[in-house]
Jmol script that loads the backbone (N, CA, C; Angstrom):
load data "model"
ATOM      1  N   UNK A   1      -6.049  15.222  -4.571  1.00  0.00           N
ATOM      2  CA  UNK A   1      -7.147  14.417  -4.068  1.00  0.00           C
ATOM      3  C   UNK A   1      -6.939  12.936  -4.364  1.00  0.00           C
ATOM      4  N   UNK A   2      -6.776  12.713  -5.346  1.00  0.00           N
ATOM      5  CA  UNK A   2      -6.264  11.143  -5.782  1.00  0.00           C
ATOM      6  C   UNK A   2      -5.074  10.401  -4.639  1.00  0.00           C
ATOM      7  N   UNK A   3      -4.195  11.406  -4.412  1.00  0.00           N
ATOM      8  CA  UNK A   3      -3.267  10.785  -3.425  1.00  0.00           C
ATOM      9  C   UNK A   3      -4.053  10.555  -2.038  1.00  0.00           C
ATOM     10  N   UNK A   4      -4.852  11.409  -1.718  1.00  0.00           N
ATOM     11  CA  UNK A   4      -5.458  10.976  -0.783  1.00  0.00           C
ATOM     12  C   UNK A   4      -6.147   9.771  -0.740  1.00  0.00           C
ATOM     13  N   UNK A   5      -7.061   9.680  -2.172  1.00  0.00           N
ATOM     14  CA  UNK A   5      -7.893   8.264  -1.979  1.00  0.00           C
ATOM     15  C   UNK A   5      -6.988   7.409  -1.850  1.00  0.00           C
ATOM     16  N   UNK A   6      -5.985   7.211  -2.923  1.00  0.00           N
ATOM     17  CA  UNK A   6      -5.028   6.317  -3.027  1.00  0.00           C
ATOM     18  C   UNK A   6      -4.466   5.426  -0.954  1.00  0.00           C
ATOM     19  N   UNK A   7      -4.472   6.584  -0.207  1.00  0.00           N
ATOM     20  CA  UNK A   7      -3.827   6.256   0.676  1.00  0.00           C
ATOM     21  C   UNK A   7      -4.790   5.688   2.074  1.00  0.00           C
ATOM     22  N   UNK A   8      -6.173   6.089   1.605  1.00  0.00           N
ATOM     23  CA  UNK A   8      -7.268   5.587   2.475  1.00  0.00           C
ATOM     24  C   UNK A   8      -7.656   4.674   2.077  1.00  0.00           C
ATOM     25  N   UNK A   9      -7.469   4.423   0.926  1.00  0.00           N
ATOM     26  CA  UNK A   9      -7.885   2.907  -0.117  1.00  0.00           C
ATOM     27  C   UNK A   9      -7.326   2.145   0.734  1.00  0.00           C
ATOM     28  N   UNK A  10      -6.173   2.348   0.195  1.00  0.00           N
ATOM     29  CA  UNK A  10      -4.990   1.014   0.328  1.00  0.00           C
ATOM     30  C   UNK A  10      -4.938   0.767   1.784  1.00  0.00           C
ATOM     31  N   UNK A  11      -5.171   1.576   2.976  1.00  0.00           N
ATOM     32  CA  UNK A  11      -5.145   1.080   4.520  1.00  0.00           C
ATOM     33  C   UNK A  11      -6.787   0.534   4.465  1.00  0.00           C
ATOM     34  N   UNK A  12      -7.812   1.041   4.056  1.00  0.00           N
ATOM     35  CA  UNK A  12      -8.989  -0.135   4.332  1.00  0.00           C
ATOM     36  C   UNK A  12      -8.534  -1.188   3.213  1.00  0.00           C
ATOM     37  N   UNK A  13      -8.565  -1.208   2.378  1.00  0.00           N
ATOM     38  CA  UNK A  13      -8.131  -2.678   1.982  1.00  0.00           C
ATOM     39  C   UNK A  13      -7.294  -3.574   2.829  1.00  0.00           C
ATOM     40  N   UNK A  14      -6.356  -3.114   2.661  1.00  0.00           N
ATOM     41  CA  UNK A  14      -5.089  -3.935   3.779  1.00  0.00           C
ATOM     42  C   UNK A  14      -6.173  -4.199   5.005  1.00  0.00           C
ATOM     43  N   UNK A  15      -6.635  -3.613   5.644  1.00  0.00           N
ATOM     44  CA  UNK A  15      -7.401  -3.732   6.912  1.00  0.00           C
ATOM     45  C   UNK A  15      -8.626  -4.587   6.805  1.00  0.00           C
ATOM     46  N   UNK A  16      -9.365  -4.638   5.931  1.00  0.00           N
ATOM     47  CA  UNK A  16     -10.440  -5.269   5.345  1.00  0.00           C
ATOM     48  C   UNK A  16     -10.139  -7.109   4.985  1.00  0.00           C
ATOM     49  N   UNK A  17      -8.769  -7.034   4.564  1.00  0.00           N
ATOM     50  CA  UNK A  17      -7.941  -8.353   4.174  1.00  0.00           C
ATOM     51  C   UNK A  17      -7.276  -8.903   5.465  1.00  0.00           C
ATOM     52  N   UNK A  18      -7.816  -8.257   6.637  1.00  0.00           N
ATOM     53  CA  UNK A  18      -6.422  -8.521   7.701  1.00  0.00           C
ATOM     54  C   UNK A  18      -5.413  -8.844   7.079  1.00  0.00           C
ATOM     55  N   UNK A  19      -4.420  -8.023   6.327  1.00  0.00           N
ATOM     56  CA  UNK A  19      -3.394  -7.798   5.870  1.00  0.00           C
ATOM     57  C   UNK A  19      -2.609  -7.035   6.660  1.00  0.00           C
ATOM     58  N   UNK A  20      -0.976  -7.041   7.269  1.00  0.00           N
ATOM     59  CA  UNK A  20      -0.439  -6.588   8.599  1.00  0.00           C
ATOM     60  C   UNK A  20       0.575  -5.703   7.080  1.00  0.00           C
ATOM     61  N   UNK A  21       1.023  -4.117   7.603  1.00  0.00           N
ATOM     62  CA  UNK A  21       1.366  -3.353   6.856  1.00  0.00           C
ATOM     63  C   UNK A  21       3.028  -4.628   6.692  1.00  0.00           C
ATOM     64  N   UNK A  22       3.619  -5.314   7.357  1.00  0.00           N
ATOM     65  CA  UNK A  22       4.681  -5.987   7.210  1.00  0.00           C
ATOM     66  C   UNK A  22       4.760  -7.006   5.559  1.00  0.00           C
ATOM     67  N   UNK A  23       3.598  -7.664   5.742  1.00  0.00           N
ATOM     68  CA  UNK A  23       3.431  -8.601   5.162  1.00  0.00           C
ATOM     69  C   UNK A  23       2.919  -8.330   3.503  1.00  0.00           C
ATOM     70  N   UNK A  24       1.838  -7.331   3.728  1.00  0.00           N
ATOM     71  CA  UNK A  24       1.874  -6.349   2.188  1.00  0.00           C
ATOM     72  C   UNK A  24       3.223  -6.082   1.483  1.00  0.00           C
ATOM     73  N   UNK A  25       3.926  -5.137   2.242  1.00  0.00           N
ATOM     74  CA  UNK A  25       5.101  -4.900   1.988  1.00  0.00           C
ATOM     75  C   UNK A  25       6.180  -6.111   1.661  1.00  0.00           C
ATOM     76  N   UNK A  26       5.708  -7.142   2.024  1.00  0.00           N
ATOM     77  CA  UNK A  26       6.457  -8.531   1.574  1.00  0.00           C
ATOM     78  C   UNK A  26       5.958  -8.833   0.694  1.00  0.00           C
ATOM     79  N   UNK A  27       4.617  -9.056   0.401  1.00  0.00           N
ATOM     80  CA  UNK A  27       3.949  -9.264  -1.211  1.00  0.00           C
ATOM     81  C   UNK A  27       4.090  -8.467  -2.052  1.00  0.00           C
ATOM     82  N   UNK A  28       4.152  -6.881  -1.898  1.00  0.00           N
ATOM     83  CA  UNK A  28       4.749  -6.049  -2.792  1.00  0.00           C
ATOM     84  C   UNK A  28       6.412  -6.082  -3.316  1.00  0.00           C
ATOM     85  N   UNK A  29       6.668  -6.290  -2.257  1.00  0.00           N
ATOM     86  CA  UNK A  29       8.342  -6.402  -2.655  1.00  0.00           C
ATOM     87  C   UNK A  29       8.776  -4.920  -2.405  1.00  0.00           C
ATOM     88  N   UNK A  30       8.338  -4.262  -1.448  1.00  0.00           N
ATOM     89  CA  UNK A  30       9.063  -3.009  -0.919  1.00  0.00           C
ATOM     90  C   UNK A  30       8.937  -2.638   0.432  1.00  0.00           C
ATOM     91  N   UNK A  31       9.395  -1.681   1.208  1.00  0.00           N
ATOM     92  CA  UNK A  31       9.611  -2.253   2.805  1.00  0.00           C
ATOM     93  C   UNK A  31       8.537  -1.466   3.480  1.00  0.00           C
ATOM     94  N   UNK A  32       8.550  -2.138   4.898  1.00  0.00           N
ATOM     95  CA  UNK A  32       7.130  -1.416   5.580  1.00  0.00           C
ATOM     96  C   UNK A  32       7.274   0.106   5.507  1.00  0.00           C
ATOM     97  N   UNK A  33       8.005   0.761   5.890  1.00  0.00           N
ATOM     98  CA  UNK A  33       8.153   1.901   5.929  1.00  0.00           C
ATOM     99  C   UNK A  33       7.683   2.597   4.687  1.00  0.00           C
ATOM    100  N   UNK A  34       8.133   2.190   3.445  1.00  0.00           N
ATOM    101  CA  UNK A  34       7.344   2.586   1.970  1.00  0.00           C
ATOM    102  C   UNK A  34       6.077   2.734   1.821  1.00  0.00           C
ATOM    103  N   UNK A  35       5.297   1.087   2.698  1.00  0.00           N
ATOM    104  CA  UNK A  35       3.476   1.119   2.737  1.00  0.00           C
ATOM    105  C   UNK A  35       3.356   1.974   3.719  1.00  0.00           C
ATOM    106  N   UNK A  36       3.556   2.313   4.790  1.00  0.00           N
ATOM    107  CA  UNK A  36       3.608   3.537   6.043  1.00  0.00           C
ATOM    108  C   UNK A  36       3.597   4.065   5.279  1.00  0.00           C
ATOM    109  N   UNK A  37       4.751   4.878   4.416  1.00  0.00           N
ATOM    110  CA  UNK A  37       4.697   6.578   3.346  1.00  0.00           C
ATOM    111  C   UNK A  37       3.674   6.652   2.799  1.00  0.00           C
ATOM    112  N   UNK A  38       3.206   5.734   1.802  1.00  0.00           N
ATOM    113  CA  UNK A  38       2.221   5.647   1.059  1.00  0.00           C
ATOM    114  C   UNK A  38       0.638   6.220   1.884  1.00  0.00           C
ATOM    115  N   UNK A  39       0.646   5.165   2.748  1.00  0.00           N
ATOM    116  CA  UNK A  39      -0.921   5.283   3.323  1.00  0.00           C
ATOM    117  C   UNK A  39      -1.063   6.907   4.255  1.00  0.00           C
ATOM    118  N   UNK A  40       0.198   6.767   4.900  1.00  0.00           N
ATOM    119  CA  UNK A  40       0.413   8.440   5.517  1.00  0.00           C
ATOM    120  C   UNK A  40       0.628   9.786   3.799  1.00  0.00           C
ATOM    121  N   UNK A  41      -0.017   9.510   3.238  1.00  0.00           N
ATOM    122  CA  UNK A  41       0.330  10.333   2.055  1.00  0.00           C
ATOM    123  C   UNK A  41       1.640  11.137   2.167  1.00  0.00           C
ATOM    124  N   UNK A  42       2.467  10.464   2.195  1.00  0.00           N
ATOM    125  CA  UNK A  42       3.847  10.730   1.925  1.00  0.00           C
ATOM    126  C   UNK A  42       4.460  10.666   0.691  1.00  0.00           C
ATOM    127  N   UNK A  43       3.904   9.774   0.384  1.00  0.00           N
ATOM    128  CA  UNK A  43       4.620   9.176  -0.946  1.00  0.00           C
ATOM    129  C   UNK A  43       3.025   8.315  -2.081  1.00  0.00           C
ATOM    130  N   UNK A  44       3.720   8.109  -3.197  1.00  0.00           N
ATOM    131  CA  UNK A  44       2.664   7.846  -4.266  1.00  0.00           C
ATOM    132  C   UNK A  44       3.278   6.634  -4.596  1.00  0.00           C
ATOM    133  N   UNK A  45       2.421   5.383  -4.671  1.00  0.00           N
ATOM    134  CA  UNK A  45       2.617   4.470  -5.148  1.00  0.00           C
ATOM    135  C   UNK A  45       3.195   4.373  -7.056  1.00  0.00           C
ATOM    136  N   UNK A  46       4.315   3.145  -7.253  1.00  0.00           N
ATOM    137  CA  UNK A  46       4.113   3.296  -8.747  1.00  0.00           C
ATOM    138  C   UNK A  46       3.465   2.282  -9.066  1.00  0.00           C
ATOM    139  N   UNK A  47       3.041   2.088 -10.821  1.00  0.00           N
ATOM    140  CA  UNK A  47       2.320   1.750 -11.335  1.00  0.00           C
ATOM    141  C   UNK A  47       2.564  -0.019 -11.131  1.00  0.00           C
ATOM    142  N   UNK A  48       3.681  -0.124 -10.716  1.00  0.00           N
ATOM    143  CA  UNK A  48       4.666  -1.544 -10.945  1.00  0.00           C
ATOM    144  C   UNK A  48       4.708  -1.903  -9.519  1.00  0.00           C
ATOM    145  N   UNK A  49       4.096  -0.620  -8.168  1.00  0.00           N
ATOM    146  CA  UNK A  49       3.684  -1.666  -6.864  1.00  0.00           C
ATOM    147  C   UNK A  49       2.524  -1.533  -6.635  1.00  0.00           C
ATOM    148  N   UNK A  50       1.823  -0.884  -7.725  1.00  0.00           N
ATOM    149  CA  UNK A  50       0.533  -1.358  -7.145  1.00  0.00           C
ATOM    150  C   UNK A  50       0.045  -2.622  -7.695  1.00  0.00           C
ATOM    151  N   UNK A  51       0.814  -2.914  -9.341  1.00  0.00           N
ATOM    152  CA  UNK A  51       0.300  -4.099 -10.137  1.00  0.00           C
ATOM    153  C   UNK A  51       0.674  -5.477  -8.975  1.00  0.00           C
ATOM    154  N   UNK A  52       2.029  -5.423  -8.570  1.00  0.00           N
ATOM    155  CA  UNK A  52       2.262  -6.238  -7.390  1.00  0.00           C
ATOM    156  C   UNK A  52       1.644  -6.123  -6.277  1.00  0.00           C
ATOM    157  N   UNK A  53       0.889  -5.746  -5.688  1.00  0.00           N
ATOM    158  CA  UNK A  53      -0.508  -5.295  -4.604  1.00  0.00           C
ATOM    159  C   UNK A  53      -1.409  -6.377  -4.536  1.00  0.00           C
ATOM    160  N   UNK A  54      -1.624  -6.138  -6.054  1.00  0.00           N
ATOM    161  CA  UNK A  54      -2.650  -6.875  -6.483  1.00  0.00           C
ATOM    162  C   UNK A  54      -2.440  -8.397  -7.123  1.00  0.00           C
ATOM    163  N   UNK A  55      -1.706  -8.439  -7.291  1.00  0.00           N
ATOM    164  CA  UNK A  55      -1.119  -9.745  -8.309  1.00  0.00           C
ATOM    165  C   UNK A  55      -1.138 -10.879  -6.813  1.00  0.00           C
ATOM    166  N   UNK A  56      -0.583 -10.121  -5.911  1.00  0.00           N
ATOM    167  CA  UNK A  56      -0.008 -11.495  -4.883  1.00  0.00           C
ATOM    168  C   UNK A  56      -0.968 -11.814  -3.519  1.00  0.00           C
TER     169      UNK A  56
END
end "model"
wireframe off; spacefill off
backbone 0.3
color backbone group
């Protein structure tokens, strides 16, 4: 369940910020396709891109 919030979070945020999944992924420092995995619950963010999420 957490991965789920995790991945509906992070696309309304991004969406909420008009934030373009490209450009996150440029402030995070990992590639679009990674924020795609993530928000498609593919994949789980780590602790060290989400701190960069938020930091930039």
């Amino acid at each position: 369940m957490r991965c789920r919030m995790a991945k509906i979070r992070l696309r309304e945020l991004r969406k909420e910020k008009g934030i373009s999944m490209r450009e996150l992924a440029k402030r995070s420092r990992v590639s679009k396709s990674y924020i795609s995995a993530i928000e498609n619950g593919e994949s789980s963010p780590t602790v060290d891109i989400i701190a960069n999420c938020v930091e930039r």
